[in-house]
C-alpha positions in Angstrom: -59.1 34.4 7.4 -60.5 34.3 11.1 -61.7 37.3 13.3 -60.7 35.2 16.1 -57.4 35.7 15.9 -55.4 35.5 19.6 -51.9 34.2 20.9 -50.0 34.8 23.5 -47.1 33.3 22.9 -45.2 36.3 22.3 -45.0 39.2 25.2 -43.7 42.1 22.8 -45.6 41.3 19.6 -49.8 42.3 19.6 -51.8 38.9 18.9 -53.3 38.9 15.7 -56.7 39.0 17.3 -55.7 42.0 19.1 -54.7 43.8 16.4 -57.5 42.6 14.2 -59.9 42.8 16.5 -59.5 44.4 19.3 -57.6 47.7 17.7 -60.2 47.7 15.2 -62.7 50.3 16.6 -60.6 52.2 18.1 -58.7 52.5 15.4 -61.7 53.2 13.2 -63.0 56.0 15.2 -59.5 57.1 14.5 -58.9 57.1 11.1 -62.2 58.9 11.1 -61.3 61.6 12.6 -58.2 61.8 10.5 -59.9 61.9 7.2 -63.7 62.7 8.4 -66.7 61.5 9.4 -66.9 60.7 5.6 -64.1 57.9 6.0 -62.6 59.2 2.7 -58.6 58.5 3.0 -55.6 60.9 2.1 -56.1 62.1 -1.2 -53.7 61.2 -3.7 -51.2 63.8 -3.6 -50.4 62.3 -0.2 -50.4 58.7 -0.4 -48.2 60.0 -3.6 -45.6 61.8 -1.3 -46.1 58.8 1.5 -42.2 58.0 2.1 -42.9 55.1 3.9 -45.2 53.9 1.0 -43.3 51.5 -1.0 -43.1 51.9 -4.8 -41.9 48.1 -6.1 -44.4 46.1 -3.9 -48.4 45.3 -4.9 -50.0 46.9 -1.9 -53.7 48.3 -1.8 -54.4 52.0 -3.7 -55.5 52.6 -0.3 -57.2 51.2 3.1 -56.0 47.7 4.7 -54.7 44.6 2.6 -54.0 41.5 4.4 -54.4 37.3 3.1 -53.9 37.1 -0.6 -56.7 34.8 -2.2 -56.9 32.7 -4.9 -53.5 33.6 -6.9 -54.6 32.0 -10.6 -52.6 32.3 -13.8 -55.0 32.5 -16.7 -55.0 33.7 -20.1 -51.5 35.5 -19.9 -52.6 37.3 -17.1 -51.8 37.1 -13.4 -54.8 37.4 -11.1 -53.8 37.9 -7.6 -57.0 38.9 -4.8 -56.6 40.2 -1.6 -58.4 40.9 1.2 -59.1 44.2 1.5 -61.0 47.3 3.4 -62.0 50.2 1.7 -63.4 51.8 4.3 -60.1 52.6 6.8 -56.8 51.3 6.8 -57.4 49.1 9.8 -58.9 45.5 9.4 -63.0 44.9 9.2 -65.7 45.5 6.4 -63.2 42.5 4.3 -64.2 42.3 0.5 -61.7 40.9 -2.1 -59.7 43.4 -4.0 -58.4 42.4 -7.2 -55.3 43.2 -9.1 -53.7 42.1 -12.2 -50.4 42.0 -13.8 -48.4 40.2 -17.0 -45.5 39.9 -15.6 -45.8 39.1 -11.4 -44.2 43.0 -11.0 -46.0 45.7 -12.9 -50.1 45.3 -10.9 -53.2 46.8 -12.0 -56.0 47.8 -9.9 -59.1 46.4 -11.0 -62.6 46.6 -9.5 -63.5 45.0 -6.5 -64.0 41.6 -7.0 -66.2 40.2 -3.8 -68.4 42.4 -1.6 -70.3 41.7 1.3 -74.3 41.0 0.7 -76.7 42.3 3.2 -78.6 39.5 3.3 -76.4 36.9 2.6 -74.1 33.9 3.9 -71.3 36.7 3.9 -73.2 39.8 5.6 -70.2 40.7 7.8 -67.5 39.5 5.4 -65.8 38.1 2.4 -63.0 35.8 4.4 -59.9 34.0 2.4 -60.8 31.7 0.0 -59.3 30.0 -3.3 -60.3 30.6 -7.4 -60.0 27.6 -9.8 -60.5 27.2 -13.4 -63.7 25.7 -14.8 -63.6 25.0 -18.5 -64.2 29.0 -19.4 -65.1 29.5 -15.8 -63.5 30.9 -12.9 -64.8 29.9 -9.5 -64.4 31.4 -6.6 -65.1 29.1 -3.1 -64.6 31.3 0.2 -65.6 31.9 3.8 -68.7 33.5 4.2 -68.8 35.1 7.8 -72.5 35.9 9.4 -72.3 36.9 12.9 -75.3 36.0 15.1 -75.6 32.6 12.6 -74.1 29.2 14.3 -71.6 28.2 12.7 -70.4 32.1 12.1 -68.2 30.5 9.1 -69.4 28.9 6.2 -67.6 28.0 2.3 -69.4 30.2 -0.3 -69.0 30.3 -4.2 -69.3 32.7 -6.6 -68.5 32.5 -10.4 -66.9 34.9 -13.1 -65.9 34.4 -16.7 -61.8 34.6 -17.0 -61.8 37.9 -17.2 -62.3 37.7 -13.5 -63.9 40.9 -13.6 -67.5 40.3 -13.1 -68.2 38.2 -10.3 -71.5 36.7 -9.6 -72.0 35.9 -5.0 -74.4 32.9 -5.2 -77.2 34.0 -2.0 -76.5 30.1 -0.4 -73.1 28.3 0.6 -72.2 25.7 -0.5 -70.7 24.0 2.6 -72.8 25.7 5.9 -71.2 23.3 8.7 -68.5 21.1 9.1 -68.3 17.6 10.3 -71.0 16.1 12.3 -70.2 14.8 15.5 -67.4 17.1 15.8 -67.0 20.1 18.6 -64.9 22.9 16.2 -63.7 25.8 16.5 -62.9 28.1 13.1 -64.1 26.6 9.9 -62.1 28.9 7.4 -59.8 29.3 3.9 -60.5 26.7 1.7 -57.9 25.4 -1.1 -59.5 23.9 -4.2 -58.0 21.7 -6.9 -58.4 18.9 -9.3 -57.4 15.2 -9.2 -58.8 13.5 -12.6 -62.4 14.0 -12.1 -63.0 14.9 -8.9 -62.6 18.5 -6.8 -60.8 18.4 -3.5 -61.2 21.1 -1.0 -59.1 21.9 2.5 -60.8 24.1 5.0 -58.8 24.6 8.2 -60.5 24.4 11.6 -59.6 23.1 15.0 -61.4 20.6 17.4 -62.2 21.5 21.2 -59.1 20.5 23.7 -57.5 18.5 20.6 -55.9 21.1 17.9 -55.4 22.7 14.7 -56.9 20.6 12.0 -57.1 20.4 8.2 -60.9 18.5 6.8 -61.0 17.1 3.4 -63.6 17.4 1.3 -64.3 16.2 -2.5 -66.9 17.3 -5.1 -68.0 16.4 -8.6 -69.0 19.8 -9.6 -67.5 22.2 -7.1 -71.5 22.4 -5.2 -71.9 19.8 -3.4 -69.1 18.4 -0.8 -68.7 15.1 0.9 -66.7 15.0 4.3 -63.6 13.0 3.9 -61.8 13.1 7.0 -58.6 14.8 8.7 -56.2 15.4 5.7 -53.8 16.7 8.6 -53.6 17.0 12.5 -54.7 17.5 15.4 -51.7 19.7 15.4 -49.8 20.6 18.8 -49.0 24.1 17.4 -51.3 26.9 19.4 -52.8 30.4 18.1 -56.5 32.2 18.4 -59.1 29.0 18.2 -56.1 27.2 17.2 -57.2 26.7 14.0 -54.8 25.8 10.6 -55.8 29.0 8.7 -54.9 29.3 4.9 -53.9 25.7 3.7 -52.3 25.1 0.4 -50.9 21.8 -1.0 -48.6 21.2 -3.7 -46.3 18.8 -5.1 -42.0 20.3 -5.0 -39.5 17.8 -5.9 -40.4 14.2 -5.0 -42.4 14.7 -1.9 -45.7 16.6 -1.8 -46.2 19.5 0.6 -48.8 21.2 2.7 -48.7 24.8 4.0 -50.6 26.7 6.9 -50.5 29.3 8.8 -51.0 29.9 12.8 -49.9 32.2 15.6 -48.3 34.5 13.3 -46.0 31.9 11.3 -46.3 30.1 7.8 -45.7 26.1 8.4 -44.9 23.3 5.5 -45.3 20.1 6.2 -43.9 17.9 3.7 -44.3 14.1 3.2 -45.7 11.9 0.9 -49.4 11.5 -0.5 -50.4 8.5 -1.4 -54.5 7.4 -2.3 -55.7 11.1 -0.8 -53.8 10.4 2.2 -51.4 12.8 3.5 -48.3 10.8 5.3 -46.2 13.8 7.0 -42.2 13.3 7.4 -41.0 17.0 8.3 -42.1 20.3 9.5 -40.7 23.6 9.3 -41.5 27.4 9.1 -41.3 28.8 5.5 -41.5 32.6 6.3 -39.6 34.6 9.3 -40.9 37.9 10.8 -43.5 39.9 9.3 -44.9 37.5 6.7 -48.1 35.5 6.9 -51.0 33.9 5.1 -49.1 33.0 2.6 -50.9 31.1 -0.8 -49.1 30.0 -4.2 -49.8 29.3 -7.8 -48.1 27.9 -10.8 -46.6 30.7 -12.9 -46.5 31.1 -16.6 -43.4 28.2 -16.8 -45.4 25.9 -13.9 -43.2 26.8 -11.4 -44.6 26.7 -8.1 -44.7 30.5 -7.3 -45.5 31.9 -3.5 -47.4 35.0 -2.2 -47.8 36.2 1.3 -49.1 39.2 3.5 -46.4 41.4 4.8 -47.6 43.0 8.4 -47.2 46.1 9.9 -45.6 46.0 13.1 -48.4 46.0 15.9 -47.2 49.2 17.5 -47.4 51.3 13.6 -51.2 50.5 13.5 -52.4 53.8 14.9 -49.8 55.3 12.2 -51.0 53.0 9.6 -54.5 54.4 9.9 -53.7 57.9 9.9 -51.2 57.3 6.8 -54.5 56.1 4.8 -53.0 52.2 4.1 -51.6 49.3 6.2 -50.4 45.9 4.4 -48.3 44.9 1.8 -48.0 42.1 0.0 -44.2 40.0 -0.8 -42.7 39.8 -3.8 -43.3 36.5 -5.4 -40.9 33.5 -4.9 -40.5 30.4 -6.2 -40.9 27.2 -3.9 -38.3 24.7 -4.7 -37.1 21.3 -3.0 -33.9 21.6 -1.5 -31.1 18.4 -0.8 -32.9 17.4 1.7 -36.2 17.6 0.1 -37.6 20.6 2.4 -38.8 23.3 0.9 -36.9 26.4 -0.2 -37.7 29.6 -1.3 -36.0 31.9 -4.0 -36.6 35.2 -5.1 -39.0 35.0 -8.3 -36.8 35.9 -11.6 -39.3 38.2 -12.8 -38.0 40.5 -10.0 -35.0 41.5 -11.6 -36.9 43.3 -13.8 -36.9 46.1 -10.8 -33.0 46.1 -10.6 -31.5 49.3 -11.7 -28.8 51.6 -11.9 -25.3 50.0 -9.8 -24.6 52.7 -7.2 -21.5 50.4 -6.3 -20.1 47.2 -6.2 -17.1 46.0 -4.3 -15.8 45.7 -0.9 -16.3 49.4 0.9 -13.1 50.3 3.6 -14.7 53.7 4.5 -18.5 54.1 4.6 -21.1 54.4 1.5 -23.3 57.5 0.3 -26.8 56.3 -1.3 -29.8 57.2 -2.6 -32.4 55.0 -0.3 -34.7 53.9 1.0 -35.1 52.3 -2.0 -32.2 49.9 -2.7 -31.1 46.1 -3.7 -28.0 45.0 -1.6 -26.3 41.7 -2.5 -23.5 40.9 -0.1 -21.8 38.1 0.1 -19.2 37.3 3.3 -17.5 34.8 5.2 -20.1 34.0 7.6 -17.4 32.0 10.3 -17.2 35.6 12.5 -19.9 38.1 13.5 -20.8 41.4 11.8 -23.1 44.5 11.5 -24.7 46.1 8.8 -26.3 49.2 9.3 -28.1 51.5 6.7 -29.4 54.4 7.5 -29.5 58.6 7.7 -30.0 60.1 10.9 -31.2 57.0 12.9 -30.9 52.9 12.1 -33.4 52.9 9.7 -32.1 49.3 8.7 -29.5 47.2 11.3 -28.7 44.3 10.2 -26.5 41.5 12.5 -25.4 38.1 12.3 -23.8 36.0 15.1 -22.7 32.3 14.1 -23.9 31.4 17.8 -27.3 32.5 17.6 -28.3 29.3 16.7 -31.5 29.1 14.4 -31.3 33.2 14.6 -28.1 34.1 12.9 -29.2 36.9 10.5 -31.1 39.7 12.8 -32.6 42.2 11.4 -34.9 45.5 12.9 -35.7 42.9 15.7 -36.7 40.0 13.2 -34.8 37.0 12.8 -33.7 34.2 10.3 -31.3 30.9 10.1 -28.6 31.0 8.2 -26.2 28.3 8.0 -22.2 29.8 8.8 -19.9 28.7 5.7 -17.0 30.8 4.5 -19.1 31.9 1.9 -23.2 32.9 2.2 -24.9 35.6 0.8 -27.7 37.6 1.5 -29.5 39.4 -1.2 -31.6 42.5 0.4 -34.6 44.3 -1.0 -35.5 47.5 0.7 -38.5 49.5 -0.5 -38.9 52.0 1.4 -40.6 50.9 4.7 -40.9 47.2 3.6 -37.5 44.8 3.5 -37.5 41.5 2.3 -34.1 39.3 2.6 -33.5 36.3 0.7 -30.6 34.0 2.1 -28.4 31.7 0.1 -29.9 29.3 2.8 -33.3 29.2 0.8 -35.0 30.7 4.0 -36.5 34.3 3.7 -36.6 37.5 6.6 -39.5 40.1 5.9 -39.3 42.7 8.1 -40.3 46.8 8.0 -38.3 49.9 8.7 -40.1 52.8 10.5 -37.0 55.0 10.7 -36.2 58.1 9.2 -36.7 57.7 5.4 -34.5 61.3 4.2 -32.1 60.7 2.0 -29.2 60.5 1.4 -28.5 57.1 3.3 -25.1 56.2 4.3 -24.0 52.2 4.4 -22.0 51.1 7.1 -20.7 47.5 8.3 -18.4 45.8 10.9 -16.8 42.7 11.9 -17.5 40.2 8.8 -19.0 42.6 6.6 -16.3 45.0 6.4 -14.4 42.8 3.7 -17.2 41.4 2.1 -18.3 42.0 -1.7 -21.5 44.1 -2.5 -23.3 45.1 -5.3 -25.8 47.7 -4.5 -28.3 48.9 -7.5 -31.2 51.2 -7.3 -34.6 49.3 -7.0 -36.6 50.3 -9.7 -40.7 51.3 -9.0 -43.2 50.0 -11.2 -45.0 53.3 -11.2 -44.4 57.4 -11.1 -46.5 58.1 -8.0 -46.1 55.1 -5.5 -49.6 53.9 -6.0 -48.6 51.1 -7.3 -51.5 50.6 -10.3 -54.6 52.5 -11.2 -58.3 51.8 -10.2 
């Protein structure tokens, strides 16, 4: 993942390089003075008590979380990495953090998995990368970043056994420039896998006044990398050095498809590939709102299983920093091919493990007490009228809308929007934990969004216009621990 990270394509939402970047120090002279000259974060009585802190999702015991990395299933255990600094809840000083899990919901804090080395190809930071499986090897290829060196970016390896818990950072990368002949810009995230007996690596990039590309790259032993061409692009699509960051490719249903991420949106191509050609047909967004960098992996059963970065919203960053922890990461989904062979997401079934207790199910004619902010609403309506949804105590801590004429926006929610097809019968199943609220729509499309409002209970549920005679089932969402850290370390 880049530090050059800019757009201005939206006029109320912070580029990501600004709020990378350009918050950074300020926000790290901040935090500072928050917890110390020390840098030590909240203890963990606080973070324990943080109400905005969720208590279902795998977010970081502390400091800043943003691209997940390498998400590998190996022996019975889920490995997902993260990037991660320890150092202040704002972004900067990026190692890998590393947790674990056997069942994609229950996460375990382990060790940190990739530092920075002082004198090495990745001085000033361990960027997003991809682990595969060798034989009883796990290999870890990454960006490298070394300011002051030209190119800044370079692919680095390092090696563990599957354990994953004892890394080895080799001191040279094994890919230090890209193309010859070519004027780039970014040379980030690469995506590894296998095709008989050769490696094949993606690293996203851009080329000067031509756009966003995707190199290909193959290997006999995962070392040493020959250039073979543009998998995908130059790309009209705009964002920071306009380069393709985080690429992942995968075969769903019949066609093949290929997944990036730029100006704040997750893209899939899909298409067909045919003799390590890539022969795009469609291209859509696969996450809406505050969800980005998104990588997958094949679960337990194969299925093609999806992880992404949930944001803060720009203007909580100072609020992030003093709160000791900024970044969340989704709940897992599966990937699957929809009729018309795009791809579609659904919530992972290992989730319902965190469905508790109904609190009540029905259609409501006067307004609902609960619990929250830590809920599961499934609602299903008649989506040929407009509605609201609002949940909340003292404020809308959740306002949920939907409009049949807001076309390719129907579902709003907390300013963040989603499609949703109008049919006399749709349903939208919505997670809310605590600050964090992921909605999954009968549609296959998914809306993450966050909810800075006031998080006392108890919460009242109220709805108008189509939802007033809709059905509901509202449970308790279960955490996975006692003390909303999520894990141990």
């Amino acid at each position: 993942m880049s530090k050059y990270l800019s757009t201005d394509a939206s006029p109320t939402r912070l580029s990501r390089r600004s709020l990378m970047l350009s918050t950074a120090v300020i926000l790290f002279g901040y935090s500072a003075r928050v917890f110390g000259e020390t840098g030590k974060f909240p203890p963990a009585y606080i973070l324990m008590s943080d109400p905005f802190r969720p208590q279902s999702h795998l977010l970081p015991p502390y400091g800043w979380m943003n691209d997940p990395c390498g998400p590998v299933f190996a022996n019975g255990i889920y490995n997902v990495f993260y990037q991660w600094n320890p150092d202040a809840a704002v972004w900067g000083n990026m190692h890998w953090g590393h947790a674990t899990s056997h069942d994609l919901v229950r996460w375990e804090h382990q060790v940190v998995a990739l530092s920075p080395q002082p004198d090495g190809p990745d001085a000033n930071g361990v960027f997003t990368g991809d682990v595969v499986l060798d034989g009883q090897r796990a290999i870890a290829i990454y960006t490298g970043l070394k300011t002051g060196r030209s190119p800044d970016q370079v692919q680095c390896i390092a090696t563990s056994d599957l354990t994953m818990k004892h890394w080895h950072q080799e001191a040279h990368p094994v890919l230090s420039e890209g193309p010859a002949g070519l004027n780039i810009r970014g040379f980030r995230d690469p995506k590894i896998w296998r095709e008989d007996d050769t490696w094949v690596m993606l690293v996203g990039s851009s080329i000067e006044n031509q756009g966003g590309v995707i190199f290909r790259y193959e290997s006999p032993d995962l070392r040493d990398w020959a250039y073979k061409g543009i998998f995908y692009g130059p790309s009209d699509l705009r964002g920071g050095d306009d380069a393709l960051e985080c690429p992942d490719f995968f075969r769903v249903g019949a066609r093949y498809a290929l997944m990036f991420s730029i100006n704040w949106v997750v893209h899939v191509a899909t298409g067909d590939y045919v003799n390590g050609k890539f022969h795009p047909l469609t291209l859509d967004a696969l996450g809406h709102g505050n969800f980005y960098a998104a990588r997958s992996m094949l679960d337990a059963q194969g299925r093609r299983t999806l992880l992404g970065w949930i944001t803060e919203k720009p203007w909580q960053a100072g609020a992030a920093a003093e709160r000791g922890w900024s970044g969340v990461m989704s709940f897992p989904r599966l990937l699957v091919a929809g009729p018309d062979g795009k791809v579609r997401s659904r919530i992972h079934p290992s989730v319902e493990a965190l469905s508790g207790d109904t609190l009540f199910s029905g259609s409501p004619k006067v307004p609902v007490s609960l619990p929250g902010p830590c809920v599961r609403i499934r609602v299903r309506f008649d989506a040929s009228s407009a509605g609201e949804l609002v949940f909340s105590r003292t404020d809308r801590f959740l306002h949920l809308d939907y409009n049949p004429q807001r076309t390719g926006a129907e579902v709003s929610c907390n300013e963040d929007t989603v499609p949703l097809t109008s049919s006399d019968s749709v349903e939208l199943d919505i997670y809310i934990d605590a600050s964090v609220i992921e909605i999954f729509t009968s549609d296959g499309s998914v809306l993450n969004t966050r909810a800075y409002g006031d998080p006392g209970g108890p919460f009242t549920l109220k709805n108008s216009g189509c939802f007033q005679n809709a059905d509901y089932e509202i449970c308790l969402l279960k955490p996975v621990s006692s003390n909303r850290l999520a894990g141990i370390i």
